[in-house]
C-alpha positions in Angstrom: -40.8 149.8 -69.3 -42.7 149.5 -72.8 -44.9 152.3 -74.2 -48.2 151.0 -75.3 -47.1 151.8 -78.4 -44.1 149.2 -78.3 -46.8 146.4 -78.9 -48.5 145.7 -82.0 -51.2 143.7 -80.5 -52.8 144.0 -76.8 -55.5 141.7 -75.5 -56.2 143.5 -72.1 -58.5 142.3 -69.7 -60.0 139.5 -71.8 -62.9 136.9 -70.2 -64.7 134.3 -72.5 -67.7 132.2 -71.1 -69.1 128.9 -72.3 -71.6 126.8 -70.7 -70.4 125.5 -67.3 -66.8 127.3 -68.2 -64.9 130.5 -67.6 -62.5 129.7 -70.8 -60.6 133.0 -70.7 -60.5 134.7 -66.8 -59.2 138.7 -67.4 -56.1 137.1 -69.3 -53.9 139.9 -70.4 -51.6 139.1 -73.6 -49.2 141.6 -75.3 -47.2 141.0 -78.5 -43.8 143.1 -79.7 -44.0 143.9 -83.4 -41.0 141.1 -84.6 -41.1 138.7 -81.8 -41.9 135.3 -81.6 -44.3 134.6 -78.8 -45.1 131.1 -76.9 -48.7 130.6 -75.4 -48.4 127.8 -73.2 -50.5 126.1 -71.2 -52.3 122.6 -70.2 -55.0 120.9 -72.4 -57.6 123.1 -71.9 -56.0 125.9 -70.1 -57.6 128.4 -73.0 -55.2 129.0 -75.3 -57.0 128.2 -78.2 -60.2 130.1 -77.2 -57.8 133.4 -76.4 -56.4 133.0 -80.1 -59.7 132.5 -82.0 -60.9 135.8 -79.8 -58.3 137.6 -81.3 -59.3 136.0 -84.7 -62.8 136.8 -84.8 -64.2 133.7 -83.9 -65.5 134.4 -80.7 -66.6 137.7 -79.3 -65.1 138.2 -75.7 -67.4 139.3 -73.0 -65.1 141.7 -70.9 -62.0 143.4 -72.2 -61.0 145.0 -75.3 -58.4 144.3 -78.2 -55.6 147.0 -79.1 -53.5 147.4 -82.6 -50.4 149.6 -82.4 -52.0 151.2 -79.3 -55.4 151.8 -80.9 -58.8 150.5 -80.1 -59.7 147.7 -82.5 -63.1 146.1 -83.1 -63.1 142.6 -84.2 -65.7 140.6 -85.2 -65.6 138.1 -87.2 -62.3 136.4 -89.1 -62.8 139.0 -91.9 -62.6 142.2 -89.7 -59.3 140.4 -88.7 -57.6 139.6 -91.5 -58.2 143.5 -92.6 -56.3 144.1 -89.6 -53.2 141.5 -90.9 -53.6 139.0 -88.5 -53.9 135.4 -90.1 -54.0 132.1 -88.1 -53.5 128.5 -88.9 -55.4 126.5 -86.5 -54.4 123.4 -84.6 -56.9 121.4 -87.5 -56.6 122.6 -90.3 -59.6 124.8 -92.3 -59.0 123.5 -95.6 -61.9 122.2 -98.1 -60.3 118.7 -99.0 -61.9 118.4 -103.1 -60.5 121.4 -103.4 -56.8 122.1 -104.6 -54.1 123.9 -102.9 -53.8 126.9 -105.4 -58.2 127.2 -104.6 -58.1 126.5 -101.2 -54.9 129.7 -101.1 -57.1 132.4 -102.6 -60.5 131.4 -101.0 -62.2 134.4 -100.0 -59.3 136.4 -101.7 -59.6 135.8 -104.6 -58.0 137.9 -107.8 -60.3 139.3 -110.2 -60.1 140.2 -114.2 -61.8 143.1 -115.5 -64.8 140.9 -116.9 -64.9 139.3 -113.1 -63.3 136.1 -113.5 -60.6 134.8 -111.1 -57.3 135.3 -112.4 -55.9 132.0 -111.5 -52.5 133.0 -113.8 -51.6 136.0 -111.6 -52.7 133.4 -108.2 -50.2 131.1 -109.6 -47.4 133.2 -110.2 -47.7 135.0 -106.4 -48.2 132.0 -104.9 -45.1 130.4 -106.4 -43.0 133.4 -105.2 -44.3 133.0 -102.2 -43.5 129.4 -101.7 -39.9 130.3 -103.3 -39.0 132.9 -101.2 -39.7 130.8 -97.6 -39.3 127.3 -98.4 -43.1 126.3 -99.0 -42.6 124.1 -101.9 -46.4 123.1 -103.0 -48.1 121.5 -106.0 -50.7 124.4 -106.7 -52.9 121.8 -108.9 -52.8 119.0 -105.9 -55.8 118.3 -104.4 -55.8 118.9 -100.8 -57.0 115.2 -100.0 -53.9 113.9 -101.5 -51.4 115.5 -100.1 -49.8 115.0 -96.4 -50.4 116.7 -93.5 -47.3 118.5 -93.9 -48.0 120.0 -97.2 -51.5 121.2 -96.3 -50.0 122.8 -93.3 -47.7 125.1 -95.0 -50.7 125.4 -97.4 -52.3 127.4 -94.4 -49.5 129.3 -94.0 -49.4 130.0 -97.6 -52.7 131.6 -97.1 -51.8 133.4 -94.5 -48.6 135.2 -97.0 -51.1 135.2 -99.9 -52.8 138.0 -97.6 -49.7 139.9 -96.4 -50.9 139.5 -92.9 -48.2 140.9 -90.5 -49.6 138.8 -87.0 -49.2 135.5 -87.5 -51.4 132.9 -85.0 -49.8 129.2 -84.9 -51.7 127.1 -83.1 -50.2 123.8 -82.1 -48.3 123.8 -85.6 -45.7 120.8 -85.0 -48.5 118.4 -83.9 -48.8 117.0 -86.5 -45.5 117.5 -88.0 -42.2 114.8 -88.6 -39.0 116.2 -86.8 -37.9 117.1 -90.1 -40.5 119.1 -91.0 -40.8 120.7 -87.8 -36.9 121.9 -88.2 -38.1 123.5 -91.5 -41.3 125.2 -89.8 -39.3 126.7 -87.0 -36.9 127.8 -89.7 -39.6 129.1 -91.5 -40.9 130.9 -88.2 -37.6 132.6 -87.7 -37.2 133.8 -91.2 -41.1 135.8 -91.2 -40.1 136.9 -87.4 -36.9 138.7 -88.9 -38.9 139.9 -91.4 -40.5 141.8 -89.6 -43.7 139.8 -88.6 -45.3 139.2 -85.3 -45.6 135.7 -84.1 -48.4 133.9 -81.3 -46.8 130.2 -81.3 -49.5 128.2 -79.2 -47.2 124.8 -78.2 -46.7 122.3 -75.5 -43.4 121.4 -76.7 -41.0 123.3 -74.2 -38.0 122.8 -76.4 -39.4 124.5 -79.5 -39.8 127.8 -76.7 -36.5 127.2 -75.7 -35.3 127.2 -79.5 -37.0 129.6 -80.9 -39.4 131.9 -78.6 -38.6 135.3 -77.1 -40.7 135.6 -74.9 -43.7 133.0 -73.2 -46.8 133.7 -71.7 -48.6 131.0 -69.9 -52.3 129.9 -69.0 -53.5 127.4 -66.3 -57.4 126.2 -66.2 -58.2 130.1 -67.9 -56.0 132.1 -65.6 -52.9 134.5 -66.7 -50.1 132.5 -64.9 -47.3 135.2 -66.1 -44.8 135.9 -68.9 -41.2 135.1 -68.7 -38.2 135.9 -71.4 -36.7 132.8 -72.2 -33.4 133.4 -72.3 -33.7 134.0 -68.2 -35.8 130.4 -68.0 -35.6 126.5 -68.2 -37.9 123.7 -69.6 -38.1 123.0 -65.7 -39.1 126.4 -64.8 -42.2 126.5 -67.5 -43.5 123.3 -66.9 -44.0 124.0 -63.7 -45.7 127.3 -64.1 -47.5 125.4 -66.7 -49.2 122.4 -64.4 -48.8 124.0 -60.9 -46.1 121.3 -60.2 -42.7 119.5 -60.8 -42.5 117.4 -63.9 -40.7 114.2 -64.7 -39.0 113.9 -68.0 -38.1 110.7 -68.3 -40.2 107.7 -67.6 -40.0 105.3 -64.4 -40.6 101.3 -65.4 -39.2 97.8 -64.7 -37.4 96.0 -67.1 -40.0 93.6 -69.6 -41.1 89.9 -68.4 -42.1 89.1 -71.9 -45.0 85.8 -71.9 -46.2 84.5 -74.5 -46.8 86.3 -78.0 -50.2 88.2 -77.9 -49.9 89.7 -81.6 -48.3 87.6 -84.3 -48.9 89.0 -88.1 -47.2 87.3 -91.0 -46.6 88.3 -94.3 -48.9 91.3 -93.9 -49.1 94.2 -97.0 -50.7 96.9 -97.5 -51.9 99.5 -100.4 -50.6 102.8 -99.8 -53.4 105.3 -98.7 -52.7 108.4 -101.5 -51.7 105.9 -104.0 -53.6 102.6 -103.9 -51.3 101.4 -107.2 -48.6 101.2 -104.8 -48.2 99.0 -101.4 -47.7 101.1 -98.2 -46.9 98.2 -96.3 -44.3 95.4 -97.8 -44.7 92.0 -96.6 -43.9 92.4 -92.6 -43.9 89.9 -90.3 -44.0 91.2 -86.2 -44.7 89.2 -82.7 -45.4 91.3 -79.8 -45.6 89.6 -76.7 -47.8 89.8 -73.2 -45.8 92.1 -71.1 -43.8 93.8 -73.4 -43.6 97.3 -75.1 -42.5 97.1 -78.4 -42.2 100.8 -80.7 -42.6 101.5 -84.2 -39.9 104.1 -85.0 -40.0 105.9 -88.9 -40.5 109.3 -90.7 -44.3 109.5 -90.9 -45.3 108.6 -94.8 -42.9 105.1 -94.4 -45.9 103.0 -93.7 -46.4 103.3 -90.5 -50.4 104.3 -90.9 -51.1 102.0 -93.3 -49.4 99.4 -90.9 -51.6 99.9 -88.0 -54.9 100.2 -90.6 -54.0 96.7 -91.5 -53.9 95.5 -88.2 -57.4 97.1 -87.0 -59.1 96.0 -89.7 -59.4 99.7 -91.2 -57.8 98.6 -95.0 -57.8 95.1 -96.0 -54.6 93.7 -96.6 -52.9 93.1 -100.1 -53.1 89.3 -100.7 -55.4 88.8 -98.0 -54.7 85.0 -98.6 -51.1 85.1 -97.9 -51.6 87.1 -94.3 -52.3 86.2 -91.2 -53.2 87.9 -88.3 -53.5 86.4 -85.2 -54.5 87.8 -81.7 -53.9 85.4 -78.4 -54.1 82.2 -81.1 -57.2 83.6 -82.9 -56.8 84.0 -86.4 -58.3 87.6 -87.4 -57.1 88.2 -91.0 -60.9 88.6 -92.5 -62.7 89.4 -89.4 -64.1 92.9 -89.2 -63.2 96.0 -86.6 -65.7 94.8 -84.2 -64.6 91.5 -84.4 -61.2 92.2 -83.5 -62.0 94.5 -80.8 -64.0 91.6 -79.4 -60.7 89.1 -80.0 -58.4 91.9 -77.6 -57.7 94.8 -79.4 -57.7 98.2 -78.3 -57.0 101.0 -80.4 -55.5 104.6 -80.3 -55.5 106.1 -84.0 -53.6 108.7 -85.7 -56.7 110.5 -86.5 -58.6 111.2 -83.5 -61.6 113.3 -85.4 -61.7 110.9 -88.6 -60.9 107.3 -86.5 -61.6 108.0 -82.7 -64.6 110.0 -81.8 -68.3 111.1 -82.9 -67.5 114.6 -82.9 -71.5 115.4 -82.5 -71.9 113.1 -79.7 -71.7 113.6 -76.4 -68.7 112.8 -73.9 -70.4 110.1 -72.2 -71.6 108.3 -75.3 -68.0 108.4 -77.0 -66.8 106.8 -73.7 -69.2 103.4 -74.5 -68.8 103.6 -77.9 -67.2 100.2 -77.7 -69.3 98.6 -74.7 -72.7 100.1 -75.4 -74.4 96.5 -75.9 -72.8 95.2 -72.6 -76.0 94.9 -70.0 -75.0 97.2 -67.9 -75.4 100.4 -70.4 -78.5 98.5 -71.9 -81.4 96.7 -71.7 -83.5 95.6 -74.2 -81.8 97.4 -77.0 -82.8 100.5 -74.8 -79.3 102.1 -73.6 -79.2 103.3 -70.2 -78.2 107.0 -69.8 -77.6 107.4 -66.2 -75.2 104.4 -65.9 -73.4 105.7 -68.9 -73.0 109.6 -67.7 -72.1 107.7 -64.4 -69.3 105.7 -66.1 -68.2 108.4 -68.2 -67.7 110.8 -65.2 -65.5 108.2 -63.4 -63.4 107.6 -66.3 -62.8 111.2 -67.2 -62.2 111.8 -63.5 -59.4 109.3 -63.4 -57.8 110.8 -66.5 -58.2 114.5 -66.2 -60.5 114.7 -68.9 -61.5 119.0 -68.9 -64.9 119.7 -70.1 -67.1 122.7 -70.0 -70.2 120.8 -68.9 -68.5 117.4 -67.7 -69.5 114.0 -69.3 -73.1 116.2 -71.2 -70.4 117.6 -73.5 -70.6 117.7 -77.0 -66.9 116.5 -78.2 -66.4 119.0 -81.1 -66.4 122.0 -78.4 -63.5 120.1 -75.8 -60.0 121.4 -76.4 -57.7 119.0 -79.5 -55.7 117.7 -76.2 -58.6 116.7 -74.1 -60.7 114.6 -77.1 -57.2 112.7 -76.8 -57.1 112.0 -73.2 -61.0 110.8 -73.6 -60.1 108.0 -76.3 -56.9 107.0 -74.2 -59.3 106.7 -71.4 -62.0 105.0 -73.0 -59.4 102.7 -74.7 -57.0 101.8 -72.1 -60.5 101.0 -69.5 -62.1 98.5 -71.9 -60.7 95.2 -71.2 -58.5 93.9 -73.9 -55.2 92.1 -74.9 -53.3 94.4 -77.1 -52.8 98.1 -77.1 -52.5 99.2 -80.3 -51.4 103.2 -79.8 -50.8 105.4 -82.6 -49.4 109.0 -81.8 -51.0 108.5 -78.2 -49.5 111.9 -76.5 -50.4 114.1 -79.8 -51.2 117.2 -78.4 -50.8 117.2 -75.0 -49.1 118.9 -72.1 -46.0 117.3 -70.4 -48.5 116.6 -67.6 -50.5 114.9 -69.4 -47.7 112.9 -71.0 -46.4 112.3 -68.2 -49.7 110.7 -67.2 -50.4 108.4 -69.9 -46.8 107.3 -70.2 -47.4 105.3 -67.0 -50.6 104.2 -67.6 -49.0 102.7 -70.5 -46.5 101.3 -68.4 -49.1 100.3 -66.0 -50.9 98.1 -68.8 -47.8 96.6 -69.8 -47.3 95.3 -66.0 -50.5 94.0 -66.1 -50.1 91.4 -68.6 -51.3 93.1 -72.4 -49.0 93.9 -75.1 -48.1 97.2 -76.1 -47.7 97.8 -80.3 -46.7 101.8 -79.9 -46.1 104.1 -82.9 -44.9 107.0 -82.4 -43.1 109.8 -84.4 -41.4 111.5 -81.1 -38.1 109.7 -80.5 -37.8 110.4 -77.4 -41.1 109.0 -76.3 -40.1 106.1 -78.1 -36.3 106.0 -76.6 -38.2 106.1 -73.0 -41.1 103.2 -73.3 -39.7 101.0 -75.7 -38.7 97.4 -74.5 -38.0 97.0 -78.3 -37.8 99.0 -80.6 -38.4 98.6 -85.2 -37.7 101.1 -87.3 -39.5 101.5 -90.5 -38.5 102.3 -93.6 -40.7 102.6 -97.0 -43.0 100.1 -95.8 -40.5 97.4 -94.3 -38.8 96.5 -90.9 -34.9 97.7 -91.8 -33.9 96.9 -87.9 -34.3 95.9 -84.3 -33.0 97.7 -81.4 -32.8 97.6 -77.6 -33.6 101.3 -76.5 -31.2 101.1 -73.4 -28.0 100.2 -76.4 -28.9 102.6 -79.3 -29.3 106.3 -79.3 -31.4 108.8 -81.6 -28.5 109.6 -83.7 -28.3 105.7 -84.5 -32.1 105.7 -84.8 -31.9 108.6 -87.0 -29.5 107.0 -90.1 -32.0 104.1 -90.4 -34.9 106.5 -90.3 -33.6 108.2 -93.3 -32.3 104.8 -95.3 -28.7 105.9 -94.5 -28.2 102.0 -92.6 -30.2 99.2 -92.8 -29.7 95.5 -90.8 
């Protein structure tokens, strides 16, 4: 039995309303000084909204927030990062014009003694810093050309730049390659036996199992318990996570390939840091009706700049040279729109940037696509109830958690929930080819479990599936076929049920090439 005084952060008794929402419902949380700590939970459950209480960004209406057994008051992010507690959220707070060693000392900065920033002493401690736990950074890079690895351990940079001793991950290895998610889990071990205190929001059950001691868990706002997890399985978790009995792998029939939906010849495309450089180097890919076939690669080997070409979102590199053709209809120099019309549905990597009007409401990001079809509109005059009723169908169908249903504004739904509505609205609206980039980003094995079949499900009924995905196992258990990708180009082709990750792996990395 633990003194108060064994934790260096309570959260006891905490509830947070919104509109049409109990977020938080009298969740109790308690963190040891050195331990790493899991907060897991469904899209949605409130893990997020718990975290940012503790941050300073909301203001809980019931309960009260200890520090080393003392009454704290915390009010906004500053009263918390006087306290040590730092947080890098699930997307990212970082001004993009500005560079990494700026974006570091924002709000902190060092001062001479004529009041100018002393950007020379910034330097040097933020180069220690990035010495001393792996960070390697370009303090002169701007923040807009780097990837999204680098501006993540930029965050955490900031968060060392302020010596603050309770670190808040939130969803950290989203966005991550498996490579650098090995280095942040390193990372997090390294600070932990340091001395730090770690809250590790995930839905990844075996980065808990590798790293966590201990893991509380939420479900639709509600303290569910907390378990040490040496004494538990992924099994055990996920079920206290969804209220149920997961699958792991994925249930489908073997492929009856038709005819070729997708054909793309000869396709290239400029890189998107460096537009002097191509991204993408003269690919050629058929995907065919009724078949599943994954993209496998380390994220920055062309993948994105691969699936911009083929929606239409960058032009390709001797446009004259390419073709693009969707069920026989050439597409090459036709615009989004167009080639939505031709088939084409689309998942993107970037869900806030690529897949939703963040300051629209649910119900208008659902017929975002369809809006001119006549039964939203008339006239040029759209029609709101038949939208709202649409939109609360869909998001019925695919679990789709909102505080004020299909009225919500998007920006204010949970990261995992924005995903599930564009892999609703994308999967309803009739089409020929699923383009799905990172489709499962950020949410729950329930969740993944859901969309795997509906993929499936879309595959047995007749379109063809281009799927790109960082997470080998997802690819390992949908592929039909499978390409991996290697600066820019095809390097192989595999059948999923003869190779394995390890053989995967080599040609990720350039080690083996067909």
């Amino acid at each position: 039995m633990f003194l108060m005084s064994d934790y260096i952060i309570e959260m006891l008794n905490i509830t947070k309303r919104f509109p049409g929402i109990i977020a938080n419902d009298n969740i109790t949380l308690q963190l040891k000084k050195g331990e790493i700590h899991a907060l897991l939970g469904e899209n949605g459950a409130g893990k997020s909204t718990l975290m940012s209480v503790l941050f300073g960004l909301y203001k809980p209406e019931e309960g009260e927030i200890r520090k080393n057994g003392k009454v704290v008051q915390i009010n906004d992010p500053n009263d918390a990062t006087a306290l040590g507690i730092g947080m890098v959220h699930q997307h990212f707070k970082l001004v993009e014009i500005f560079t990494v060693l700026d974006n570091i000392i924002l709000g902190s900065e060092p001062l001479k003694k004529a009041g100018f920033i002393d950007r020379e002493f910034a330097r040097k401690k933020i180069l220690e810093l990035s010495e001393k736990y792996g960070l390697s950074v370009d303090p002169d890079a701007k923040i807009e050309d780097i990837s999204v690895g680098m501006q993540q351990r930029v965050e955490i940079l900031k968060m060392l730049y302020r010596e603050n001793e309770i670190l808040i991950f939130d969803e950290p290895t989203a966005v991550l390659t498996p490579q650098e998610i090995n280095d942040l889990m390193q990372i997090m071990k390294n600070l932990a036996n340091e001395g730090k205190s770690i809250l590790f929001i995930t839905h990844k059950l075996n980065e808990i199992m590798a790293i966590c001691d201990r893991c509380s868990v939420l479900r639709k706002g509600k303290y569910i318990g907390t378990v040490d997890v040496k004494n538990t399985t992924i099994f055990a978790l996920s079920e206290m996570m969804v209220g149920r009995q997961v699958k792991f792998t994925v249930d489908k029939s073997p492929a009856k390939p038709g005819k070729v939906m997708l054909s793309v010849k000869d396709l290239s495309v400029a890189c998107k840091i460096n537009h002097e450089r191509l991204g993408v180097k003269h690919v050629n890919i058929d995907v065919h009706a009724g078949e599943i076939v994954s993209i496998a690669g380390i994220d920055g080997n062309g993948q994105t700049e691969f699936a911009y070409g083929i929606s239409g979102l960058e032009k390709p590199v001797e446009i004259e040279k390419t073709k693009i053709i969707i069920d026989g209809e050439d597409v090459t120099r036709k615009s989004i729109l167009e080639r939505n019309k031709a088939g084409l549905s689309y998942i993107p990597e970037d869900r806030h940037k690529h897949g939703l009007v963040l300051d629209y409401r649910l119900d208008q990001n659902a017929v975002l696509r369809r809006y001119k079809e006549s039964r939203f509109q008339k006239s040029g005059f759209i029609k709101k109830d038949n939208v709202t009723e649409y939109s609360d169908k869909l998001m019925e169908k695919y679990d789709v958690r909102s505080g004020q249903g299909s009225r919500t504004i998007v920006r204010s739904m949970s990261g995992g929930n924005q995903q599930k509505s564009i892999i609703a609205r994308e999967l309803d609206n009739k089409h020929k080819i699923l383009l799905a980039v990172q489709p499962t980003r950020g949410l729950d094995v329930g969740a993944i479990e859901f969309v795997h079949k509906q993929i499936i499900e879309d595959r047995d009924n007749g379109a063809a599936v281009l799927l790109v995905s960082y997470e080998l196992d997802e690819v390992l258990n949908l592929s039909d076929r499978i390409l991996v990708m290697y600066e820019g180009e095809f390097i192989g082709e595999f059948d999923p049920k003869k190779t394995t990750a390890e053989e995967l792996g080599l040609y990720m990395a350039g080690a083996k090439r067909q």
